[in-house]
N, C-alpha and C positions, 0 to 999 in steps of 0.2 A: 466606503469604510475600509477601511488599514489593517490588519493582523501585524502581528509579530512574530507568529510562525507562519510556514504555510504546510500545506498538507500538500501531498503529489502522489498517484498511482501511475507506477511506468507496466505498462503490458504488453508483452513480448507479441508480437502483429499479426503472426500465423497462428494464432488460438479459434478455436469457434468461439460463436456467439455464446453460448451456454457455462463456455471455461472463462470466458472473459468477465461474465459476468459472477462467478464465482468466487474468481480468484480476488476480485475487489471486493466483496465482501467480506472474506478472509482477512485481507490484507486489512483495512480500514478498519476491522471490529481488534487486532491487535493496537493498530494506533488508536483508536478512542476509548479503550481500556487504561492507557496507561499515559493518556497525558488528561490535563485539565483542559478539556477542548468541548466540553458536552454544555448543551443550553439548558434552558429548566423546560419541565413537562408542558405538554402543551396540552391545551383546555378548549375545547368547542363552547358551541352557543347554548348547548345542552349542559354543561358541566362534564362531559365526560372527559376524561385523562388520559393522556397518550404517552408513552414513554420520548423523554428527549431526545433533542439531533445533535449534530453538530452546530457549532456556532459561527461555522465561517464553508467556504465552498472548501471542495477539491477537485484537481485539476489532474484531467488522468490523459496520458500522454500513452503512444505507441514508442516501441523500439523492439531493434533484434536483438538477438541470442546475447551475439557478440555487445551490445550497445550496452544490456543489462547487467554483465559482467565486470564492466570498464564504470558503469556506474555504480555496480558496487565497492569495487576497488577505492573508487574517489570518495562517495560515502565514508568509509571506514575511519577517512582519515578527517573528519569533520566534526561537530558540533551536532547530528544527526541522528537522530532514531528511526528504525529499521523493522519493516517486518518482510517476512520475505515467501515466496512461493514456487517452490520444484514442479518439475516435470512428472515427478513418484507421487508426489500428492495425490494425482487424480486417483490413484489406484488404492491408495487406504482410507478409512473409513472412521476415522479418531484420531483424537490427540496422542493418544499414546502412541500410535503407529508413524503419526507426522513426524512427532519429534524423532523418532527412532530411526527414520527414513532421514529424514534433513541431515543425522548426527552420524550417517554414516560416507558422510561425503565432508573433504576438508576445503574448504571456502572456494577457491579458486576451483573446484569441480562440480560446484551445486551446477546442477541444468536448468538455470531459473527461466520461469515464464511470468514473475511479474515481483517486482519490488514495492514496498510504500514505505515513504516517507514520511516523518515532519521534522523542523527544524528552522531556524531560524531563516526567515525569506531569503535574503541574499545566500546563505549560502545552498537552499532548495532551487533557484531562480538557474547559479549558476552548476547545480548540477543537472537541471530540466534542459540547459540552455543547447537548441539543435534538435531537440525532439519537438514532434508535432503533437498538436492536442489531437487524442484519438476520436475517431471519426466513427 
């Protein structure tokens, strides 16, 4: 099957396992908020209800410091939607403090440890293109 967008997580390599896996759920739950990307409720053999997924995969890549930087750069200038995640993150504990945190650094100094994307395939393809799918 085909999409028309794709969806990408890039995570900075030297994270633990713990930040890695958070920082993607972060990331994804601002992209599946804000694009039409969600399936319908899923149903067991029971009847019972489960909240919907995504309707298509995502593909979450490693890169460094510098990689995720030069990827945002390129983003910027694209057809692209963005969510993004700092190094200050780990340390506050809500939205109000994220945003306050994020808004005190000016783009080219965010310390990012991981990006998410969506956007139309080609141009998600050739901004993934040279990152490895994370392992």
């Amino acid at each position: 099957m085909t999409f028309e967008k794709k969806i990408a997580i890039i995570l900075r390599e030297d994270l633990l396992t713990w930040q890695k896996l958070n920082v993607t759920a972060f990331l994804i739950s601002g992209i599946s908020g804000n694009q039409d990307i969600i399936g319908e409720p899923y149903v067991d053999g029971n009847g019972v209800r489960y909240l919907p997924m995504l309707r298509q995969p995502v593909m979450i890549y490693s890169a460094n410091g510098e990689q995720l930087n030069d990827l945002l750069k390129k983003a910027l200038s694209k057809e692209i939607y963005m969510t993004i995640y700092t190094e200050e993150l780990f340390k506050t504990y809500n939205d109000t403090d994220n945003r306050a945190k994020v808004a005190e650094y000016k783009t080219e100094d965010l310390n990012l440890v991981g990006i998410g994307v969506i956007g139309k395939k080609n141009h998600v393809d050739r901004l993934s293109k040279g990152f490895s799918l994370h392992e």
